[in-house]
Each structure stands twice: as C-alpha cells, then as structure tokens.
N, C-alpha and C positions, 0 to 999 in steps of 0.2 A: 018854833022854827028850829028846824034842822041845826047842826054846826056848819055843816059846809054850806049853805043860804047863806048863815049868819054871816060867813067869813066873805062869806062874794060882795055882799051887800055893802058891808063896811069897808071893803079895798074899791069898790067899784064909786062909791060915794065919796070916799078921799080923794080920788083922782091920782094920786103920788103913792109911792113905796111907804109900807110900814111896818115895824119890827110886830114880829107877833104877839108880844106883848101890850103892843098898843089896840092891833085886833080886838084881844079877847076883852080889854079895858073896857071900848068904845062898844062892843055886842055886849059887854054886862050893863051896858051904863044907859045902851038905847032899846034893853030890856030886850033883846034879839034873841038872847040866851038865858034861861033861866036855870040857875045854881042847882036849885031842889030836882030840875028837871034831870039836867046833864049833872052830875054830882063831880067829874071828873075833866070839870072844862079846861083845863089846862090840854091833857091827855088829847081831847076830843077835838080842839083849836089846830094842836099842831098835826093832826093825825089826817083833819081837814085838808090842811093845807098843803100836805105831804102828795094828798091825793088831786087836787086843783093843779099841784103842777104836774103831776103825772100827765093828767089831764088836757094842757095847756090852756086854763082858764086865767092861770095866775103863774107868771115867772119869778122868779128866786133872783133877787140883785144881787146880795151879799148874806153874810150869814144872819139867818132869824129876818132879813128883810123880805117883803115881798110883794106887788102891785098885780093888781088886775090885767090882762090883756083885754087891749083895744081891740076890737073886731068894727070896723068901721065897715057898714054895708053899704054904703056912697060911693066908694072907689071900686066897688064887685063890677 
C-alpha cells in the first residue's frame, strides 16, 4: 500500500484527530506500510499528509494533528 492509502485509512478508521506519529505507529502496526518497502516512512507519512491536506481529504487541527474529512453523500 501506497503511504498516502496508508495514511487515509488509518485517520478514516480512527474516526478522531491524530498526531502523526500515531498514523505512522498504527500503518506499521496494521502492516499498511512496509519498513523494507518505504525505507523512509517517517519522510513519506508526513509528505502524505502534507499533500491530503492540500488536497482536502484530511484537515490540519493543530500542529502534527490531523483527521480525515467527512464527506457525507446523505446530505448531497
């Protein structure tokens, strides 16, 4: 899996804001992100998420925090 999958997956699955650190914890831990693959998953997490919010997939609450946006197709 990609990094930026990895990173959706795991904020989208939290439901809540979370430090990036907890991201990258939770995609090593549910094998989302493979070390040997990505060698530089630190780099790769926040370079992610840098771009998710460019994006508006993922908003920025506070520093290093960050949650998924809800796109609710109910209310379209």
């Amino acid at each position: 899996m990609e990094p930026r999958d990895a990173v959706l997956a795991v904020l989208r699955d939290a439901g809540e804001a979370l430090h990036w650190t907890v991201v990258q914890d939770r995609a090593l831990r549910r094998g989302l992100l493979d070390p040997f693959e990505h060698p530089d998953v630190r780099r790769q997490i926040q370079t992610a998420l840098r771009s998710l919010v460019r994006g508006g997939e993922v908003e920025r609450r506070s520093t290093g925090v960050y949650a998924a946006v809800r796109r609710d197709d109910a209310e379209a």
